[in-house]
C-alpha positions as CSV (number, residue, x, y, z in Angstrom):
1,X,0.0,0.0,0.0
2,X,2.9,2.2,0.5
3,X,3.6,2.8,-3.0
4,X,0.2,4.2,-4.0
5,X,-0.7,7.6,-4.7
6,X,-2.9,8.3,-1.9
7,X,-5.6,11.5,-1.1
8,X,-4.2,14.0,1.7
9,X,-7.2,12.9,4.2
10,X,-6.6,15.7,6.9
11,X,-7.2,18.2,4.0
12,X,-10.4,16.3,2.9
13,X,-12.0,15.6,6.1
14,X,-11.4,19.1,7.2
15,X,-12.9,20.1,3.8
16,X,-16.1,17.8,4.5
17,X,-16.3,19.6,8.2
18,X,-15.8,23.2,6.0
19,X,-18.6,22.4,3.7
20,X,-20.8,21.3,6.4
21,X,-21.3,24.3,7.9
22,X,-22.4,25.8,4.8
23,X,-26.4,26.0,5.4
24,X,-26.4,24.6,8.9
25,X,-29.2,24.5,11.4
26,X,-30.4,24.5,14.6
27,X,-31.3,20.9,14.6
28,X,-28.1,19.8,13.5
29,X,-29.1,18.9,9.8
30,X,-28.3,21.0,6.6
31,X,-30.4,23.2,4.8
32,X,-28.8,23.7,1.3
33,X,-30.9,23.5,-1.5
34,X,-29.2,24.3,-5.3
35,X,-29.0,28.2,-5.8
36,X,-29.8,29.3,-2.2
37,X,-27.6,31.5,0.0
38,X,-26.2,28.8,1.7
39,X,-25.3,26.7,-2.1
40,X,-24.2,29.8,-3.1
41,X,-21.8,30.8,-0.3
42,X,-20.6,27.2,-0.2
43,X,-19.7,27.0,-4.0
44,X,-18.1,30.7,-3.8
45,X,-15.9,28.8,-0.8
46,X,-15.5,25.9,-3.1
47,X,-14.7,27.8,-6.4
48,X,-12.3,29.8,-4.3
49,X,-9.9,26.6,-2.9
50,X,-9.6,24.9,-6.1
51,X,-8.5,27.9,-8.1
52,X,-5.8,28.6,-4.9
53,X,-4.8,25.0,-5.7
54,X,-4.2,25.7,-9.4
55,X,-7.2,24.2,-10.9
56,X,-9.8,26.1,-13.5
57,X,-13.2,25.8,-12.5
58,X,-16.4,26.6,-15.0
59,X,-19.9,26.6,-14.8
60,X,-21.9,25.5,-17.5
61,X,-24.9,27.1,-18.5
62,X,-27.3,25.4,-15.7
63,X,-24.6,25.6,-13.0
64,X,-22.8,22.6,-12.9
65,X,-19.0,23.2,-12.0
66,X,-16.8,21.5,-14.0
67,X,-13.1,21.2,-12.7
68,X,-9.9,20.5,-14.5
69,X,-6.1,21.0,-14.4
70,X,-5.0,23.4,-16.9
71,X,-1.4,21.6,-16.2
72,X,-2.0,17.9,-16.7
73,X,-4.1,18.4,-19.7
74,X,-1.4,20.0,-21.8
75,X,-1.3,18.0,-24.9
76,X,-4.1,15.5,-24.4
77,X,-7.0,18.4,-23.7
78,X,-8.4,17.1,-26.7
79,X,-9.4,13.5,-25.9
80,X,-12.3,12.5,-24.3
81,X,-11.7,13.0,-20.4
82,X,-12.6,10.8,-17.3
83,X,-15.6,12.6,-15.5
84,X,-15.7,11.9,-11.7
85,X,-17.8,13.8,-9.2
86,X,-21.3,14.5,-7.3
87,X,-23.6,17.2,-6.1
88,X,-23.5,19.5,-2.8
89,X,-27.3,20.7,-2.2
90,X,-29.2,19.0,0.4
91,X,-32.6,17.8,1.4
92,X,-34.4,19.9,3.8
93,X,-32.0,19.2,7.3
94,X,-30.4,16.8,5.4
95,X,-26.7,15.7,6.5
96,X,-23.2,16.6,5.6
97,X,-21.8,13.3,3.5
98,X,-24.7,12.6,1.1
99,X,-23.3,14.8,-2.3
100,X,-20.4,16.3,-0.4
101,X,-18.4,13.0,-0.1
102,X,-18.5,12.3,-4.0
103,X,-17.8,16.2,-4.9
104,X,-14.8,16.8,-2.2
105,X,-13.2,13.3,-3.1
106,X,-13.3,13.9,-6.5
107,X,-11.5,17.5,-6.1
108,X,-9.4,16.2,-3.7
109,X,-8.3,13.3,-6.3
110,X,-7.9,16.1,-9.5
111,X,-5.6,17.7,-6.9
112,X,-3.3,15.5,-6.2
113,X,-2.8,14.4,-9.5
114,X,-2.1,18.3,-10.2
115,X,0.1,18.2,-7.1
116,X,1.9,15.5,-8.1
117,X,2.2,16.1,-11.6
118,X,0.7,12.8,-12.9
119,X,1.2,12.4,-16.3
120,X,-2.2,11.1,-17.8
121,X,-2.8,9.8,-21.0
122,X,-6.8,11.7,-20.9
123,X,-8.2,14.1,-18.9
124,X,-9.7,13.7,-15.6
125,X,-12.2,16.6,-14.8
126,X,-14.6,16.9,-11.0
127,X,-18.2,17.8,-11.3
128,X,-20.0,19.3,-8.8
129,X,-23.8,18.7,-10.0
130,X,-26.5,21.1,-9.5
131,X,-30.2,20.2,-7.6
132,X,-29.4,16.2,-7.8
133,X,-32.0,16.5,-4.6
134,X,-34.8,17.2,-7.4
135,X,-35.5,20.5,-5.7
136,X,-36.9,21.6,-9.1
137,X,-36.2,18.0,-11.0
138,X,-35.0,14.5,-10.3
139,X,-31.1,14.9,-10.9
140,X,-31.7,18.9,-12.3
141,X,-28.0,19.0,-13.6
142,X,-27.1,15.8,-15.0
143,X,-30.5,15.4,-17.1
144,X,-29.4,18.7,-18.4
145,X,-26.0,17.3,-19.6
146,X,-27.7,14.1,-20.7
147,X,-31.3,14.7,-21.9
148,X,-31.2,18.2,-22.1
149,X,-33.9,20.9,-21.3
150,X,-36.0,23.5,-23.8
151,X,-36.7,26.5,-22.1
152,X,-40.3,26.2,-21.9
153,X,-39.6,23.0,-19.5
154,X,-37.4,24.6,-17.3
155,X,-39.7,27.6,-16.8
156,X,-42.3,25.9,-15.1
157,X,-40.1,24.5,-12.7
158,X,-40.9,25.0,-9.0
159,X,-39.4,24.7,-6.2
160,X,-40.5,22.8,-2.9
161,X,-41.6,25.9,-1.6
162,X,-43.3,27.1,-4.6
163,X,-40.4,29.4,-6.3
164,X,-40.3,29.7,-10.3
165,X,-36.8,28.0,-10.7
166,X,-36.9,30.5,-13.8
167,X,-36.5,33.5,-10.9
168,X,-34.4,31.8,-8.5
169,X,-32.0,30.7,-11.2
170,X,-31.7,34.4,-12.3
171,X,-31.1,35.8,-9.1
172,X,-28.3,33.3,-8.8
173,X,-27.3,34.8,-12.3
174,X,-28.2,32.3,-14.7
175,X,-29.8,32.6,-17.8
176,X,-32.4,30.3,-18.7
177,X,-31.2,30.0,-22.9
178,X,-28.0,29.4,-21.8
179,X,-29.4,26.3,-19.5
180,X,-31.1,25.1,-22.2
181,X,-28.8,25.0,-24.4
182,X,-26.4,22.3,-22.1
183,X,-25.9,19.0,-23.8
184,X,-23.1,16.5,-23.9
185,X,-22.8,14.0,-26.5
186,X,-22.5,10.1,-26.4
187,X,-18.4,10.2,-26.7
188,X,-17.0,13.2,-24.9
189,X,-16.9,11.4,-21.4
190,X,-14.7,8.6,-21.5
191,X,-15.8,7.4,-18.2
192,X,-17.4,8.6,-15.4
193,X,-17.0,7.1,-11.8
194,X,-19.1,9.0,-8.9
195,X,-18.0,8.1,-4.6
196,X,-21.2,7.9,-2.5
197,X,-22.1,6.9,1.2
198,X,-24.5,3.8,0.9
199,X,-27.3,5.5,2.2
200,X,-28.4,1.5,3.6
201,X,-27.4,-0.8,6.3
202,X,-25.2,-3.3,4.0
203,X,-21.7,-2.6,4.2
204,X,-21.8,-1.8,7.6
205,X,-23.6,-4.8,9.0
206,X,-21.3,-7.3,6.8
207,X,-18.3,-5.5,7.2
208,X,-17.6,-4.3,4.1
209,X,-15.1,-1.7,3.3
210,X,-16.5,-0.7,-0.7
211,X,-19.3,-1.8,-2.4
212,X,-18.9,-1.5,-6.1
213,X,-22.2,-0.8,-7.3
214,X,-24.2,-3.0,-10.1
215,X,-27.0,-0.8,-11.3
216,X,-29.1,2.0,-10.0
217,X,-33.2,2.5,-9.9
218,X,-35.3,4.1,-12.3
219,X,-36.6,7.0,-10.5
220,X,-40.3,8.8,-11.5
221,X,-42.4,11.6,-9.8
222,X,-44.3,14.5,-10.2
223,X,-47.6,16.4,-9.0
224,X,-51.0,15.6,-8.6
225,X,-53.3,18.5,-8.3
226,X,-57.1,17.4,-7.2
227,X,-59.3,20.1,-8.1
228,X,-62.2,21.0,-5.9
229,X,-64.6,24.0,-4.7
230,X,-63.3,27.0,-2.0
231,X,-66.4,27.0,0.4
232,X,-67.0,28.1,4.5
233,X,-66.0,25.5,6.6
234,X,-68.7,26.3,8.9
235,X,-72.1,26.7,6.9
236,X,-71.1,24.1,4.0
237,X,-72.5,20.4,4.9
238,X,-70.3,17.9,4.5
239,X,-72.1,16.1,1.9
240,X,-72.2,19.4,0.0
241,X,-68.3,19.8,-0.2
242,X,-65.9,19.2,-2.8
243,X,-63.0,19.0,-0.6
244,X,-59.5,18.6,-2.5
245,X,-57.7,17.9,0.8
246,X,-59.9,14.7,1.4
247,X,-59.5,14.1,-2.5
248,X,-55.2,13.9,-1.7
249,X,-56.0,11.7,1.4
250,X,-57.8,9.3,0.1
251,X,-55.3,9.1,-2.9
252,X,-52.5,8.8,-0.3
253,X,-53.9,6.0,1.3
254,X,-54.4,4.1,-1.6
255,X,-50.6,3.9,-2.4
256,X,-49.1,1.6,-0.1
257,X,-51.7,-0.9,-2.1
258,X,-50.3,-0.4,-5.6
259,X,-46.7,-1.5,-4.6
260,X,-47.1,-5.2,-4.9
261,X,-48.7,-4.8,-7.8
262,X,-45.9,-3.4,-9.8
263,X,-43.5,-5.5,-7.9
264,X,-42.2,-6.6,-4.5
265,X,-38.7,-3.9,-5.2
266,X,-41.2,-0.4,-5.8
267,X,-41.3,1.7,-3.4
268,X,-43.9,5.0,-3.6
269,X,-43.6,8.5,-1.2
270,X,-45.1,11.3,-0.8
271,X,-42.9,14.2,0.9
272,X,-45.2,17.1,0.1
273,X,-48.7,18.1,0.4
274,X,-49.6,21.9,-0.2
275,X,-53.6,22.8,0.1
276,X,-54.9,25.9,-1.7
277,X,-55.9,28.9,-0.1
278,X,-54.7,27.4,3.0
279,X,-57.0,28.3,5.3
280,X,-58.3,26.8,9.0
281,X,-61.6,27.9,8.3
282,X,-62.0,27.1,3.8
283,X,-62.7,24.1,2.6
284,X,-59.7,23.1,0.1
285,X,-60.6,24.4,-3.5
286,X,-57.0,22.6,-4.4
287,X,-54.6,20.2,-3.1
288,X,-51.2,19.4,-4.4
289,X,-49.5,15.7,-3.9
290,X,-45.6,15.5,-5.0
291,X,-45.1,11.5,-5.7
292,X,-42.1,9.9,-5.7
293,X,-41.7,6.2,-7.5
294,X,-38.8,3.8,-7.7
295,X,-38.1,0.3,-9.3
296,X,-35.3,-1.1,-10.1
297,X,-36.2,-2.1,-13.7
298,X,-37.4,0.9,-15.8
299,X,-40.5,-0.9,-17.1
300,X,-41.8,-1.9,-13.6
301,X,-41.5,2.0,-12.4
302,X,-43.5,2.9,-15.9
303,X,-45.8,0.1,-14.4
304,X,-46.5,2.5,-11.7
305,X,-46.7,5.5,-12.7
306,X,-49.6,3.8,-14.9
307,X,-51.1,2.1,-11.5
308,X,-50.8,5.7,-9.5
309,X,-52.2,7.5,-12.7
310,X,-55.2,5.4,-12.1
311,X,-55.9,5.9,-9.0
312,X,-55.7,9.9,-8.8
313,X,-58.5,9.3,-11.5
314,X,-60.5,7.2,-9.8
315,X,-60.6,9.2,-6.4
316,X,-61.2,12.2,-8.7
317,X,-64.3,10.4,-10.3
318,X,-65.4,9.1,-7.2
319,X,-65.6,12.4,-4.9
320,X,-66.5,14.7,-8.5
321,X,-63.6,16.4,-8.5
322,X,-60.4,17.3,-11.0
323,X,-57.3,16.4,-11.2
324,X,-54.5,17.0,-13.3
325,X,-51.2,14.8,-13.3
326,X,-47.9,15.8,-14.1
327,X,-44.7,13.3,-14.3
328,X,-41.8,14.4,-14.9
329,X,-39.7,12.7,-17.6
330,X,-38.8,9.0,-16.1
331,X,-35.2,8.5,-15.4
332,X,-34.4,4.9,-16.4
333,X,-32.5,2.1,-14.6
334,X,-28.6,2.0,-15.2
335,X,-26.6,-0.5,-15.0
336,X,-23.2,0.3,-14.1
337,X,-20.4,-0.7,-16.8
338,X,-18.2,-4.4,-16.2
339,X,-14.7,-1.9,-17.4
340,X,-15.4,1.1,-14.3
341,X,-16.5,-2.2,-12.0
342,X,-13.8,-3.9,-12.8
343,X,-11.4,-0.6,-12.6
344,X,-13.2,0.0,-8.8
345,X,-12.4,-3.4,-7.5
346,X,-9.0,-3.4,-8.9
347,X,-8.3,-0.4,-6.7
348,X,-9.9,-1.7,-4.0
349,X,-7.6,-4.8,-3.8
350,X,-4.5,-3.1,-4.2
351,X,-5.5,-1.1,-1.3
352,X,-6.6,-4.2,0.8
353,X,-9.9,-3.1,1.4
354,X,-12.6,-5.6,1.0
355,X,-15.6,-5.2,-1.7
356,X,-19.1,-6.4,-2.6
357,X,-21.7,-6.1,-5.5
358,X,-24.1,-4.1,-4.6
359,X,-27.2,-2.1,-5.8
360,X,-28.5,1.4,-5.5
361,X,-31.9,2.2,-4.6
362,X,-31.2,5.7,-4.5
363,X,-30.5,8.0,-7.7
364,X,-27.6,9.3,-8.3
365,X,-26.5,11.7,-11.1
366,X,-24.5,8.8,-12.5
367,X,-27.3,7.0,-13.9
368,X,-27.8,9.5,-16.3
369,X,-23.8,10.0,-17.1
370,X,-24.4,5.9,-18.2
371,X,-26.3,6.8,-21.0
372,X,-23.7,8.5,-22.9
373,X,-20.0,6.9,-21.0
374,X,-19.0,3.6,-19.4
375,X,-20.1,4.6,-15.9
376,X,-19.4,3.2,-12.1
377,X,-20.0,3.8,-8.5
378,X,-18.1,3.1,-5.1
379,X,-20.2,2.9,-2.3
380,X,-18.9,3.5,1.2
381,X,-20.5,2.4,4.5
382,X,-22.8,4.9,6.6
383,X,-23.4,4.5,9.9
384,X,-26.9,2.4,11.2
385,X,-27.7,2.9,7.5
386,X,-28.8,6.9,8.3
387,X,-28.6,9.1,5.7
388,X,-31.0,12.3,4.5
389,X,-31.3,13.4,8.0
390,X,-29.2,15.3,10.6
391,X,-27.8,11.8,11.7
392,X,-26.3,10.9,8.5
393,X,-22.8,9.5,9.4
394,X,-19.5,8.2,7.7
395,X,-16.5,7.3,9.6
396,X,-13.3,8.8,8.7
397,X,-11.7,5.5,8.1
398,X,-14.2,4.5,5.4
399,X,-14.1,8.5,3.9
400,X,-10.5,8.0,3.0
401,X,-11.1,4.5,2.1
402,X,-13.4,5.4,-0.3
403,X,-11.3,8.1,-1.8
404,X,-8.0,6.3,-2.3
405,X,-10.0,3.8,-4.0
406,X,-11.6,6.4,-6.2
407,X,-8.3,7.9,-6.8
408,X,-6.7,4.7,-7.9
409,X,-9.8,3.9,-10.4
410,X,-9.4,7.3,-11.7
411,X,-6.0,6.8,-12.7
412,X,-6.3,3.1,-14.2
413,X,-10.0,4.9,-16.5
414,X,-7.5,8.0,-17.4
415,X,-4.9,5.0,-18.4
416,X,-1.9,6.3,-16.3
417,X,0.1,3.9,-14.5
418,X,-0.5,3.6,-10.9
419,X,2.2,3.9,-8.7
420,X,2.6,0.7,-7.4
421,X,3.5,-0.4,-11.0
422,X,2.0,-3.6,-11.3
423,X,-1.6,-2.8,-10.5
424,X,-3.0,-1.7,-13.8
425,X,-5.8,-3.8,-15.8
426,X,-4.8,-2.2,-19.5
């Protein structure tokens, strides 16, 4: 192990610590959502330390940073580079590993290949991806990069607590044309690996140092809006009311019913309910429902969307009410590529740490990098499983496991020669 190039892990667990302060609250948890104060301030603070380290950092047109070393790309700036990275903004009180990990590890990589002066045979470039959290949209950033956006799309955006994304994104100084016109094309990554905490109890309770991830959930959502009639909650019978509130609760309830219907692995939330005008004493002329559905196979999750399509309309029938539905795009299954796997637990072993296949029933923004580069992920063990909550936790140990095994697939996708030598799969 001695003769690998290793991640300074003072500098990125201090960096972790940094960033977590960014948008911290009184419970504990983190409070950054993609283009607030607290996103902002932390990626001024971010921008800031990698150019002090002698990296270039730009933003694409919907925010995404993309960072490179102007010094190790000499002469090969023109191949296809190796993409590594994740996001920084956070569920509401959300925790300080989930995003951060992937983005800090994958700066802290880039740098010490610049600090080292690693001679690289393609690029290797860090991403910090905007909204992954679906704020506005599932993975906001990637399915720019991937699926792209028209304008039209990304002005009805709204946030979770009702901004126009349109507004928020031009305070932040964005331009919405420029957003839309973000696209990568099936060729100009060469790989992309991404670092992540587990989010699950796996790796912990069997002792597993890295999980090298197989393939990651298809993930669909949207709103549905029931429709009703604004009347006095004190004269109107309740036989007389068209109540949109009791139209969302009965759809709620019927949800836990459609999972085994599409499938024993779906899973179905609902996060957010907002009633319209909002008041004690109206009876709800409209009532919002934000869905969230996941299956591992893509067809399974269009399954239910189908199923939960359904059933909005029959409680709308059923209570004389309307309802409108609408899904965002579906983000299809992925399943990670054999080479990055391969690459992962290569690394892995030449560090002595231990590894296991594993899935992901979370999304992540790689799943839409697979569907134009060879794509992996490294999974690191959190702590009773916890994650998207205040007590989200990581152990140092498995941090800095996590990166040096990043660091070393990074350089066997960018096709330099590790240091040990011998350990190289090309």
């Amino acid at each position: 192990m001695s003769g690998l190039l290793s991640v300074d892990a003072d500098r990125l667990l201090a960096d972790l610590t940094t960033l977590g302060g960014f948008g911290r609250n009184g419970a504990g948890g983190v409070d950054r959502a993609s283009f607030s104060a607290a996103d902002l301030a932390a990626r001024a603070w971010l921008t800031a330390s990698c150019v002090k380290a002698g990296l270039r950092v730009e933003v694409d047109g919907i925010g995404n940073l993309v960072v490179s070393s102007p010094s190790l790309e000499e002469g090969i700036a023109d191949r296809a580079p190796v993409w590594t990275g994740s996001h920084i903004d956070a569920v509401p009180n959300g925790g300080m590993y989930d995003g951060p990990l992937g983005s800090l590890a994958a700066i802290e990589c880039l740098r010490r290949l610049h600090e080292e002066h690693v001679a690289l045979e393609r690029p290797v470039r860090a991403i910090v991806y905007v909204d992954e959290e679906g704020n506005y949209a599932h993975l906001l950033g990637s399915s720019a990069l991937t699926r792209g956006f028209v304008a039209d799309e990304l002005q009805e955006l709204r946030g979770r607590d009702g901004d126009r994304f349109a507004d928020t994104f031009a305070a932040a100084g964005g331009d919405l044309q420029a957003a839309a016109a973000v696209r990568l094309t099936p060729g100009s990554v060469h790989a992309s690996v991404e670092l992540h905490i587990e989010q699950g109890p796996v790796l912990e309770r069997e002792g597993v140092d890295v999980g090298v991830v197989s393939g990651i959930v298809s993930i669909g959502g949207g709103t549905v809006r029931f429709m009703g009639r604004a009347d006095h909650a004190g004269t109107t019978p309740m036989d007389a009311r068209k109540d949109a509130v009791l139209a969302a609760a009965d759809f709620i309830t019927r949800l836990p019913a459609l999972v085994p219907r599409a499938g024993a692995a779906s899973v179905v939330t609902t996060g957010i309910v907002r009633a319209r005008p909002g008041g004690s004493n109206v009876v709800a002329e409209e009532a919002e429902v934000v869905v969230d559905f996941r299956h591992p196979a893509t067809e399974k999750a269009r399954q239910l969307e189908e199923l939960i399509s359904a059933a909005a309309l029959d409680v709308a029938r059923e209570r004389e009410l309307q309802v409108n539905l609408d899904w965002e795009p579906l983000v299809p299954a992925a399943p990670m590529h054999q080479t990055v796997r391969n690459a992962i637990r290569e690394s892995a072993a030449a560090l002595g740490c231990s590894t296991r296949d594993i899935p992901s029933g979370a999304g992540h923004d790689s799943q839409n990098l697979a569907t134009i580069a060879p794509t992996g992920m490294i999974f690191v063990p959190s702590v009773d499983g916890r994650s998207h909550s205040p007590s989200e936790l990581t152990r140092d140990r498995d941090v800095v496991h996590g990166a040096d095994v990043l660091l070393g697939t990074l350089l066997r996708l960018a096709a330099a020669q590790p240091a040990a030598a011998t350990q190289d799969s090309h």
